[in-house]
Every structure is written in structure tokens, then in C-alpha cells.
Backbone and ligand atoms as CSV (ligand in chain L), in Angstrom:
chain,resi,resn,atom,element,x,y,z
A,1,UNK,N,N,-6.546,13.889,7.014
A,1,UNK,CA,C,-5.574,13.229,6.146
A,1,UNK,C,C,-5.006,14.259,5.166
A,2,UNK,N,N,-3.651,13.995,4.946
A,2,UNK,CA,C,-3.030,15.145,4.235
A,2,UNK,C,C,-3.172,14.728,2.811
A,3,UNK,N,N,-3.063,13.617,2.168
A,3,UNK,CA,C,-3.090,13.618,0.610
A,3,UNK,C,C,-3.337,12.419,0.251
A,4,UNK,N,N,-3.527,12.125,-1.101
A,4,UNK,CA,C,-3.166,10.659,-1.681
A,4,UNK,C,C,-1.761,10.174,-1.511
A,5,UNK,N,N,-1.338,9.331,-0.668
A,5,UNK,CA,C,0.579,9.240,-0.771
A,5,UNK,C,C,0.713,8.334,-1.605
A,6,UNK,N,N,-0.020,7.322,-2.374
A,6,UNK,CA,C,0.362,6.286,-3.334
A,6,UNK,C,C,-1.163,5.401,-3.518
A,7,UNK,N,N,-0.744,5.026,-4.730
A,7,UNK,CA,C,-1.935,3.944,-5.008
A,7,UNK,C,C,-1.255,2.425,-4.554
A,8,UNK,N,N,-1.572,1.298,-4.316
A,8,UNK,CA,C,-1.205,0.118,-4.317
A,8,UNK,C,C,-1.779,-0.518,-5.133
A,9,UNK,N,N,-0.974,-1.273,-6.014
A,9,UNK,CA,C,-1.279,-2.253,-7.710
A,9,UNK,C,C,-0.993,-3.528,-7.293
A,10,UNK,N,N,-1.832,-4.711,-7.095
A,10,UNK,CA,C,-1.157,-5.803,-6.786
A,10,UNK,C,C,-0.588,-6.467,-8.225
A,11,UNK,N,N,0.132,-7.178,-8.483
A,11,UNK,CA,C,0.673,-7.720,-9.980
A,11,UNK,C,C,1.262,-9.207,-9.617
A,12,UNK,N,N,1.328,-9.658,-10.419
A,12,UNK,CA,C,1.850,-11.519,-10.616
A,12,UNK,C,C,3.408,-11.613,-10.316
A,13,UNK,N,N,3.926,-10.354,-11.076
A,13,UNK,CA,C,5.361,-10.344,-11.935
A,13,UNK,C,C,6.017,-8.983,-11.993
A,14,UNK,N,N,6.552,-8.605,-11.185
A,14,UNK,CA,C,7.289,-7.479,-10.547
A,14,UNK,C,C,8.309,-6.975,-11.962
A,15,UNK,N,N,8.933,-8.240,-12.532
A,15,UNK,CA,C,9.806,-8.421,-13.640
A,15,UNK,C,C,8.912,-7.604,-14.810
A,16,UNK,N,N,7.863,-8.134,-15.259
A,16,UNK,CA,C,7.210,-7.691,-16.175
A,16,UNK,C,C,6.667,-6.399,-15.799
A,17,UNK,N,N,5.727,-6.557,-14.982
A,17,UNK,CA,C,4.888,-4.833,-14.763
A,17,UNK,C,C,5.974,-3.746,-14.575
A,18,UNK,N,N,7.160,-3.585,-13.913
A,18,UNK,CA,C,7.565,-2.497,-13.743
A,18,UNK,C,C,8.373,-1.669,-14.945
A,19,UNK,N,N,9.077,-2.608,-16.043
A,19,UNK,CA,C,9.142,-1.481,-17.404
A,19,UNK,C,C,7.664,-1.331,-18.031
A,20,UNK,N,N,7.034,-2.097,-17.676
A,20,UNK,CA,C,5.645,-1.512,-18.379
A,20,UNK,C,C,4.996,-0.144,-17.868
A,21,UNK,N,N,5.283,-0.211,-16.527
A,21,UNK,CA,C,4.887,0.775,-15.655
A,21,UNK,C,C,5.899,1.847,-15.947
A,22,UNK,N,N,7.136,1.950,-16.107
A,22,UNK,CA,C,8.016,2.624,-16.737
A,22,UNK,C,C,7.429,3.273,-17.765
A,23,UNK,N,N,6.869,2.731,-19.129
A,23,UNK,CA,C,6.618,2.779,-20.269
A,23,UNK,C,C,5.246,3.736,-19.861
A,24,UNK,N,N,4.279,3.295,-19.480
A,24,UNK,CA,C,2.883,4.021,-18.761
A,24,UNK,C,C,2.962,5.427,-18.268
A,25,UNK,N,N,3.535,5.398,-17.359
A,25,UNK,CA,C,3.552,6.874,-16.577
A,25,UNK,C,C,4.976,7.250,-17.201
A,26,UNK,N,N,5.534,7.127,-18.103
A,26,UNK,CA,C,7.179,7.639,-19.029
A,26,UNK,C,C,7.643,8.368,-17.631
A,27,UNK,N,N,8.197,7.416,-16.619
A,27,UNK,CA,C,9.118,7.878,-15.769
A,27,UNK,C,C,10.021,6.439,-15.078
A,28,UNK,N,N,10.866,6.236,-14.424
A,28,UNK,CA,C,11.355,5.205,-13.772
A,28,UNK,C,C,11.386,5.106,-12.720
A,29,UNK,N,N,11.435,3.922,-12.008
A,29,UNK,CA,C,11.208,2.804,-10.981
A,29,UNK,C,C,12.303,3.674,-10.144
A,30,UNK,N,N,11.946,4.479,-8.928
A,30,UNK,CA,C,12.921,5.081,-8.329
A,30,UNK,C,C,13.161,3.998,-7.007
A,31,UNK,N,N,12.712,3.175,-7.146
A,31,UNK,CA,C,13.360,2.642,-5.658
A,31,UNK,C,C,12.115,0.735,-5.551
A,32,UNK,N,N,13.186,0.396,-5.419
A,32,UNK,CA,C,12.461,-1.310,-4.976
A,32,UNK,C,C,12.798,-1.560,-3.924
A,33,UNK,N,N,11.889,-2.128,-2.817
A,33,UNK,CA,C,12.055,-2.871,-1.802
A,33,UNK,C,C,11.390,-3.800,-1.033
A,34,UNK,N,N,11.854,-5.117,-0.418
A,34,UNK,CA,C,10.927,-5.580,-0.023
A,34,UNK,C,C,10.598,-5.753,1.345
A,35,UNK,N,N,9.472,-6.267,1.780
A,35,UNK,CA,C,9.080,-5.625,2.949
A,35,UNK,C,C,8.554,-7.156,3.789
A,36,UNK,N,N,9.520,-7.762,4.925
A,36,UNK,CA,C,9.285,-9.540,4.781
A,36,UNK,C,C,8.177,-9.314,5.608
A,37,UNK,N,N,7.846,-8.299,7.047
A,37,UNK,CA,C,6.717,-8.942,7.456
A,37,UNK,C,C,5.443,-9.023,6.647
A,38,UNK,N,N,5.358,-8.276,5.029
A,38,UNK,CA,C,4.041,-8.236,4.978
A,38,UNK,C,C,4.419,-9.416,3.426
A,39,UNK,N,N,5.579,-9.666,3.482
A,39,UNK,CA,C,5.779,-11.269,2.057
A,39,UNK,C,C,5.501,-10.581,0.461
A,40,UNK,N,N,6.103,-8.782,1.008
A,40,UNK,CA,C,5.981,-8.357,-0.559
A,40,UNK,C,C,7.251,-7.937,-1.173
A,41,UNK,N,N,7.160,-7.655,-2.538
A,41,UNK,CA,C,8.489,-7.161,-2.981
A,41,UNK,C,C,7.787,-5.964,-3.605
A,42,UNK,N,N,8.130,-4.510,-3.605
A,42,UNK,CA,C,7.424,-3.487,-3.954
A,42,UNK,C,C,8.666,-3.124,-4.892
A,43,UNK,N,N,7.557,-2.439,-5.649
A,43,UNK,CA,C,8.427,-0.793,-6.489
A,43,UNK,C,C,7.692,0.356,-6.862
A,44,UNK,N,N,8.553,1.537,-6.443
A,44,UNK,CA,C,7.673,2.614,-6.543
A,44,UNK,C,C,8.079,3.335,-7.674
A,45,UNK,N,N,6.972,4.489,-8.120
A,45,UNK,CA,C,6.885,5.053,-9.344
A,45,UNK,C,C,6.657,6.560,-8.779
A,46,UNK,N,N,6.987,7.954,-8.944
A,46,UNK,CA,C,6.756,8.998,-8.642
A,46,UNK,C,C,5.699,9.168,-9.699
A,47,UNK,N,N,4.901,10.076,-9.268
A,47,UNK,CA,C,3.545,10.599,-10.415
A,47,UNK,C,C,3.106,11.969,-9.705
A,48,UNK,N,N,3.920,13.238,-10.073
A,48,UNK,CA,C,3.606,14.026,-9.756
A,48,UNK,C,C,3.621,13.793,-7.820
A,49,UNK,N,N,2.832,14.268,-7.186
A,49,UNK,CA,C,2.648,14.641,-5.444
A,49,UNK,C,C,2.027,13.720,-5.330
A,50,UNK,N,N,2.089,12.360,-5.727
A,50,UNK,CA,C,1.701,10.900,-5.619
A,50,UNK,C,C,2.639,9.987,-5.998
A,51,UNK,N,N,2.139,8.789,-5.710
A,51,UNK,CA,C,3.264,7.647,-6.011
A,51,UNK,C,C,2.334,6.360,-6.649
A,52,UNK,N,N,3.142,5.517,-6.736
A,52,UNK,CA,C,2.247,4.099,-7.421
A,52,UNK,C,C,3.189,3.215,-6.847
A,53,UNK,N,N,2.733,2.448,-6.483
A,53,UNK,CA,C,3.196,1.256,-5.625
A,53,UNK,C,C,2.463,-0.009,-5.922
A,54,UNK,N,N,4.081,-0.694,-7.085
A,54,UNK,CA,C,3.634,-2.288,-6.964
A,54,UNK,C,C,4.042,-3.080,-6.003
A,55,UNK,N,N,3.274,-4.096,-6.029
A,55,UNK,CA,C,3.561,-5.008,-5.019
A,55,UNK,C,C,3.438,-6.865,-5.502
A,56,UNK,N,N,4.136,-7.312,-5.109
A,56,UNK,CA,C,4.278,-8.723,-6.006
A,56,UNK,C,C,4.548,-9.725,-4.560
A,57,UNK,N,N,3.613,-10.286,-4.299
A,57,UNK,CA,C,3.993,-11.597,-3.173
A,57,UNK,C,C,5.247,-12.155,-3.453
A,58,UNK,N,N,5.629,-12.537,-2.035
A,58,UNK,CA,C,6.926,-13.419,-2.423
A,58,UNK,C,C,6.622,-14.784,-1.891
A,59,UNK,N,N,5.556,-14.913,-1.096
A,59,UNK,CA,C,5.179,-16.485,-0.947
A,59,UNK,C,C,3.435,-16.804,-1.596
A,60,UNK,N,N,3.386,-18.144,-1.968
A,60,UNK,CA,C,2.356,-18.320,-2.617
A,60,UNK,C,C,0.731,-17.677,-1.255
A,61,UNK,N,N,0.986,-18.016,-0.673
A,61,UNK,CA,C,-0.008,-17.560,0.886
A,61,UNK,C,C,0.341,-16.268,1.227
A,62,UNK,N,N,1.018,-15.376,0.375
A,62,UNK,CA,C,1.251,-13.814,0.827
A,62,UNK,C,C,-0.271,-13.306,0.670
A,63,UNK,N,N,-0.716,-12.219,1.256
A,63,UNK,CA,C,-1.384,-11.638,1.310
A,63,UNK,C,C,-2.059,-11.094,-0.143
A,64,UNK,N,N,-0.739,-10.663,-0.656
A,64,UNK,CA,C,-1.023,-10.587,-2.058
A,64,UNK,C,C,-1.435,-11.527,-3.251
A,65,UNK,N,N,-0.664,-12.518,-3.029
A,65,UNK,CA,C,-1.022,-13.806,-3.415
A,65,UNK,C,C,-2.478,-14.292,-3.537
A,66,UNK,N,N,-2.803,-13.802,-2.098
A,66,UNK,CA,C,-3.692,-14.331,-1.804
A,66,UNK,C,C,-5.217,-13.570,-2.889
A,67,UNK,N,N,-5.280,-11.711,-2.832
A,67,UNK,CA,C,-5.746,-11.090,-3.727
A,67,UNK,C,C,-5.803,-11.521,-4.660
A,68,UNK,N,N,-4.817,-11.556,-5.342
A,68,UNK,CA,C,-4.714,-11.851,-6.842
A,68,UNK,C,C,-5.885,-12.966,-7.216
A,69,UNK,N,N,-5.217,-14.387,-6.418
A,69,UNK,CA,C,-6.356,-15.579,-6.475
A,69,UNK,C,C,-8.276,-15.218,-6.559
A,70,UNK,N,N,-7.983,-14.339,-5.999
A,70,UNK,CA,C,-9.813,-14.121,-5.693
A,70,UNK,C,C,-10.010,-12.830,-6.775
A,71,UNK,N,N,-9.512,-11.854,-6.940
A,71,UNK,CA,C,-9.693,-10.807,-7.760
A,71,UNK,C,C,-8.871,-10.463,-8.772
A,72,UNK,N,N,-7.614,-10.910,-8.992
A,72,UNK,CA,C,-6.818,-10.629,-9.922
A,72,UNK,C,C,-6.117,-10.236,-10.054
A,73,UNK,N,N,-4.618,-9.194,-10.762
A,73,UNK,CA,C,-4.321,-8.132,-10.643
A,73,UNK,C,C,-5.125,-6.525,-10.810
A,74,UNK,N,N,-4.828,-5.893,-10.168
A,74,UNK,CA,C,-5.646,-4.604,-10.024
A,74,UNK,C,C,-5.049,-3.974,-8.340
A,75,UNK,N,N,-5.545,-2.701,-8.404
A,75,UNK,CA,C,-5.884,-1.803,-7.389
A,75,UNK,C,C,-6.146,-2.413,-6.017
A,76,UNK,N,N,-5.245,-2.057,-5.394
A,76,UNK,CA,C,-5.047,-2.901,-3.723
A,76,UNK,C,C,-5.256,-2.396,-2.538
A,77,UNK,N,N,-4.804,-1.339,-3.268
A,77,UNK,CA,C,-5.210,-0.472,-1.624
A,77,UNK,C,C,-4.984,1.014,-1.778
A,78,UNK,N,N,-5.733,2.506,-1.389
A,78,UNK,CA,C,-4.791,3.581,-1.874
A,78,UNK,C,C,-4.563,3.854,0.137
A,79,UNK,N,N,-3.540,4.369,-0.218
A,79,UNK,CA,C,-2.855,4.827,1.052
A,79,UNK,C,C,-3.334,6.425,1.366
A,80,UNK,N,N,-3.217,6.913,2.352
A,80,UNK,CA,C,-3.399,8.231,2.605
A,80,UNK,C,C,-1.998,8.688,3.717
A,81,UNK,N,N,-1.516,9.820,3.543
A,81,UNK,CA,C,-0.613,10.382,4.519
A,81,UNK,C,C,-1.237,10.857,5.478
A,82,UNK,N,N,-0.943,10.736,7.197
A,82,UNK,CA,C,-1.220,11.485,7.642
A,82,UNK,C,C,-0.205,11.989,8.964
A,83,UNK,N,N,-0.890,13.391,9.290
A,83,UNK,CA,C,0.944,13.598,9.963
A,83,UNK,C,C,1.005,12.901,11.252
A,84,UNK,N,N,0.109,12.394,12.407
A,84,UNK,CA,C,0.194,11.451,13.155
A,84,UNK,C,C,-0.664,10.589,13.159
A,85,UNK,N,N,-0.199,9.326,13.239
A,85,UNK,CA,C,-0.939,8.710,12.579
A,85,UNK,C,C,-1.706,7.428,14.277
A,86,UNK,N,N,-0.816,8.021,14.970
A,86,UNK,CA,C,-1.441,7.468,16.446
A,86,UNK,C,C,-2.938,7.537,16.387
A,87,UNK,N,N,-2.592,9.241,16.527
A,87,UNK,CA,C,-4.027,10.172,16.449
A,87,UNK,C,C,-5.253,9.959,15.585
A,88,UNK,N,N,-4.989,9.922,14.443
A,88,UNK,CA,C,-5.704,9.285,12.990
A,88,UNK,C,C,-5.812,8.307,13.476
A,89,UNK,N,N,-5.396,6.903,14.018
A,89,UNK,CA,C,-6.158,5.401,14.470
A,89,UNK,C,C,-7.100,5.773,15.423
A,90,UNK,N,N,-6.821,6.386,16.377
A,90,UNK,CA,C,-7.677,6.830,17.606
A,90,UNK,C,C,-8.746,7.339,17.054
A,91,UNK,N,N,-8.539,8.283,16.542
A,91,UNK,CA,C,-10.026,8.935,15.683
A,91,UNK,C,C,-10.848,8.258,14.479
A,92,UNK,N,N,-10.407,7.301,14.200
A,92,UNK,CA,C,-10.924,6.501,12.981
A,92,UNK,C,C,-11.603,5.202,13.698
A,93,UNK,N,N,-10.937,4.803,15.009
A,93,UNK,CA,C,-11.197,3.844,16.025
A,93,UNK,C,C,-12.613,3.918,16.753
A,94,UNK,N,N,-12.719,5.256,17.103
A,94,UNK,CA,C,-13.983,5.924,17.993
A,94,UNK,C,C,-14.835,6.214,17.146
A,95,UNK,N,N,-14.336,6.549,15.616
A,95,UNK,CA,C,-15.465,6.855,14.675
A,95,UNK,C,C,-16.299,5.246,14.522
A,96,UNK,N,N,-15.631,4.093,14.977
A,96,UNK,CA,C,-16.011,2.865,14.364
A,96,UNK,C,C,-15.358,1.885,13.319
A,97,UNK,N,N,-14.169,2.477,12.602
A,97,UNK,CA,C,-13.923,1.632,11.372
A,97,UNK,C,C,-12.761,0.693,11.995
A,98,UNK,N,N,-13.177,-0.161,11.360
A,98,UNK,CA,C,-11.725,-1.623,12.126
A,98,UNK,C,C,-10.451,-1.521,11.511
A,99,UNK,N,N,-9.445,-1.602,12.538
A,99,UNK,CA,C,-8.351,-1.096,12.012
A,99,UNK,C,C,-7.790,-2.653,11.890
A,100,UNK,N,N,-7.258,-3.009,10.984
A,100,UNK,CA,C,-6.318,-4.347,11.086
A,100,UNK,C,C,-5.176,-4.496,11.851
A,101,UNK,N,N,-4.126,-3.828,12.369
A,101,UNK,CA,C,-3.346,-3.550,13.084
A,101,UNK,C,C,-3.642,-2.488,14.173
A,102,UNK,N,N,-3.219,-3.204,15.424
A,102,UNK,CA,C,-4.232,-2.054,16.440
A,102,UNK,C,C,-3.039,-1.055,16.809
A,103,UNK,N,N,-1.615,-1.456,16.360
A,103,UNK,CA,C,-0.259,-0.280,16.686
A,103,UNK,C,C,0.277,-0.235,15.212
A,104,UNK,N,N,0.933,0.917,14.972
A,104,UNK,CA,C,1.296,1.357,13.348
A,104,UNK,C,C,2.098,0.269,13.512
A,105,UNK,N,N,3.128,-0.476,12.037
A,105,UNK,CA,C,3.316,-0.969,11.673
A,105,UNK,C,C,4.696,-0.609,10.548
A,106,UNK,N,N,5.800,-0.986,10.302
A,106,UNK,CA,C,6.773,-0.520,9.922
A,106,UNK,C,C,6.441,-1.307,8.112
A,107,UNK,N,N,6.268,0.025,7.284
A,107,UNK,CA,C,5.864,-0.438,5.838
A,107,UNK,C,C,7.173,-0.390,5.071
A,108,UNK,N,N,6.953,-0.601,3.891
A,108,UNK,CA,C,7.853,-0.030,2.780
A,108,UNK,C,C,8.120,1.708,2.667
A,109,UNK,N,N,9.467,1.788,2.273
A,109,UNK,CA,C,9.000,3.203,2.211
A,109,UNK,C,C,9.816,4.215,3.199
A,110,UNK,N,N,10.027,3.686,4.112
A,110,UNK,CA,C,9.997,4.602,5.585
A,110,UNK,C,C,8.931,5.088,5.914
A,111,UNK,N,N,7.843,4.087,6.182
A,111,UNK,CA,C,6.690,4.703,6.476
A,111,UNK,C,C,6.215,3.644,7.882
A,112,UNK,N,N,5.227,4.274,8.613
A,112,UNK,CA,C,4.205,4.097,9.703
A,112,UNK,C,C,3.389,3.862,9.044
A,113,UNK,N,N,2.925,2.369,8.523
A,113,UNK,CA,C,1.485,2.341,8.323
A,113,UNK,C,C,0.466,1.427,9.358
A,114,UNK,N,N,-0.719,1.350,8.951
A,114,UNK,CA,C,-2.334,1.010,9.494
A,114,UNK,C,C,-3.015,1.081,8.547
A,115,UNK,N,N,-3.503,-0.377,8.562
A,115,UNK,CA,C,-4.964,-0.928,7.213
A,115,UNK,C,C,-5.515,-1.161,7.867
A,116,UNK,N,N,-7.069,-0.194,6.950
A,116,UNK,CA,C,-8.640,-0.377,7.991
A,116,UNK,C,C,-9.142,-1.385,6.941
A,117,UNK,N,N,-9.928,-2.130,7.563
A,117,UNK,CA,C,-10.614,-3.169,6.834
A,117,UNK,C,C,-11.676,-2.824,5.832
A,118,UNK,N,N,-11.838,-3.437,4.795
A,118,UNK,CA,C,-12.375,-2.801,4.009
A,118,UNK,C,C,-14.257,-3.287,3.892
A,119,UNK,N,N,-14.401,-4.048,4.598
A,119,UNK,CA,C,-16.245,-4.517,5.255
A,119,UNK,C,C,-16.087,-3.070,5.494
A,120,UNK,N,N,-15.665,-1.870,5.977
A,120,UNK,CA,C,-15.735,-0.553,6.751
A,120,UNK,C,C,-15.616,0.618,5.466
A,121,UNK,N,N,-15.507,0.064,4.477
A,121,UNK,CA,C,-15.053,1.606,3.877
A,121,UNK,C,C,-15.545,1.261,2.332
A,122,UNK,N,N,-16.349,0.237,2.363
A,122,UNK,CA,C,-17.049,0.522,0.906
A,122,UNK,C,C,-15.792,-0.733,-0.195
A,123,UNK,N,N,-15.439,-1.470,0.552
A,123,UNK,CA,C,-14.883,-2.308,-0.260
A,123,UNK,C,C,-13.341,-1.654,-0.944
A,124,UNK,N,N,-12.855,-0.529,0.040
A,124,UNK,CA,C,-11.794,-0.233,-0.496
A,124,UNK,C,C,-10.398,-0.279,0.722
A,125,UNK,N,N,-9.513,-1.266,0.534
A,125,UNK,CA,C,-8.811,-1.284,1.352
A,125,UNK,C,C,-7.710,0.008,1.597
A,126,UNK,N,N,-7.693,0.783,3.247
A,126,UNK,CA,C,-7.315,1.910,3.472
A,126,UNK,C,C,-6.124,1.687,4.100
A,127,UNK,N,N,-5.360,2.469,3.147
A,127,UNK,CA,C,-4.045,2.900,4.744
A,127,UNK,C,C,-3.293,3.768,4.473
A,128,UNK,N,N,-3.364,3.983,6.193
A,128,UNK,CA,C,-3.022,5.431,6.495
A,128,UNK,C,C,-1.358,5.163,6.922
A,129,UNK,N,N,-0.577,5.832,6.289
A,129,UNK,CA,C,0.822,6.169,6.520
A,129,UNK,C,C,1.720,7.750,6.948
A,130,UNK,N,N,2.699,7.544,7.371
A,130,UNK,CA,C,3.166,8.507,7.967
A,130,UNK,C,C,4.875,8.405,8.160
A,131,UNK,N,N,5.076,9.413,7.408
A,131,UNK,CA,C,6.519,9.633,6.856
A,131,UNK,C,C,7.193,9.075,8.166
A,132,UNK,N,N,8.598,8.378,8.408
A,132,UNK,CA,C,9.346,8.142,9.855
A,132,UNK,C,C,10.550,8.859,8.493
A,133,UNK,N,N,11.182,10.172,9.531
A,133,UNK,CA,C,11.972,10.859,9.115
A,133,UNK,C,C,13.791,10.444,10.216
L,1,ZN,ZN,ZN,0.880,0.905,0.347
């Protein structure tokens, strides 16, 4: 895996957290988008050779939604880059860890992602992404 590519923040209120998040890391919201197969509305934050990525359900049964209900707002998932990311499932596959999507997956971003389940990794939900240029 090549780096940290972003943290994922789940939040209530996209409206509220993101000048706060503005205000926090004293930089701005370079880009919002939302992403329908996964029922989120994101915005990203540059932080140095990392990113921060909120994410705000758009249906009450979103995925996110669904987080929040059981844990709250907080820390959702950190992502990792990697440069193929076929390869990285295959090898993460044979190592044993469950991948939630068994073919990459078109994210926010312009990205290729894959979430490994987190029963597999210590209670921290993983995914691996990969720039589509
Ligand atoms: Zn993400």
C-alpha cells in the first residue's frame, strides 16, 4: 500500500461540519460530491499528502446512517492508496481478510475502491483505493 489517501468522518450534517472543518484544519472544502450507490454526500479537505473525507447519508438506512445510530459521529473508515488494486484484493483475499465487495467499486473521488470488513482488521473499517486517471 502506497499511503494514507484520506481519513473517512461520518457526520449528521454536511451543512454544519464542513465550515467547521474549514475552521479546524484552516483550509477549504476543495470539492463535494455525492456518491448514490453508496447514499452519501461527501466533502473533501486536503491536509498536506492526505485528505479528510466527510460523509453525510442521504437516506435514513444509508450505510452511514446506519453508523452513526450505533456509534455516533466519528472516524469511519481510513482508506489506503494502492497502485493496483485488483492485485491488493487478490493478495489480501489469500492472506484471509473479507473483502466486502468481491470487484473494485466506483467511489467518490475518481477512485477504485474495496472495503475489507472490519471482524478482519481489529475493528477498523479498510479501504483500499486507486486513483482511475
Ligand atoms: Zn473513503
Amino acid at each position: 500500500m502506497l499511503k494514507v489517501e484520506h481519513i473517512g468522518i461520518a457526520v449528521k450534517d454536511l451543512e454544519q461540519a464542513i465550515p467547521l472543518y474549514e475552521t479546524l484544519l484552516n483550509t477549504s472544502c476543495y470539492k463535494t460530491e455525492s456518491v448514490d450507490s453508496e447514499k452519501v454526500n461527501t466533502a473533501f479537505f486536503r491536509q498536506g499528502d492526505t485528505k479528510i473525507e466527510l460523509l453525510e447519508s442521504t437516506e435514513p438506512e444509508g450505510v452511514i446512517a446506519r453508523f452513526i445510530e450505533k456509534k455516533g459521529e466519528g472516524i469511519h473508515h481510513i482508506a489506503f492508496e494502492v497502485a493496483d488494486i485488483e492485485a491488493e484484493m487478490a493478495r489480501l483475499r489469500a492472506e484471509g481478510f473479507t473483502l466486502l465487495n468481491e470487484t473494485p467499486k466506483k467511489g467518490a473521488d475518481h477512485k477504485l475502491v474495496c472495503f475489507l470488513h472490519p471482524k478482519g482488521t481489529n475493528g477498523v473499517l479498510v479501504e483500499l483505493c486507486q486513483e482511475v486517471r
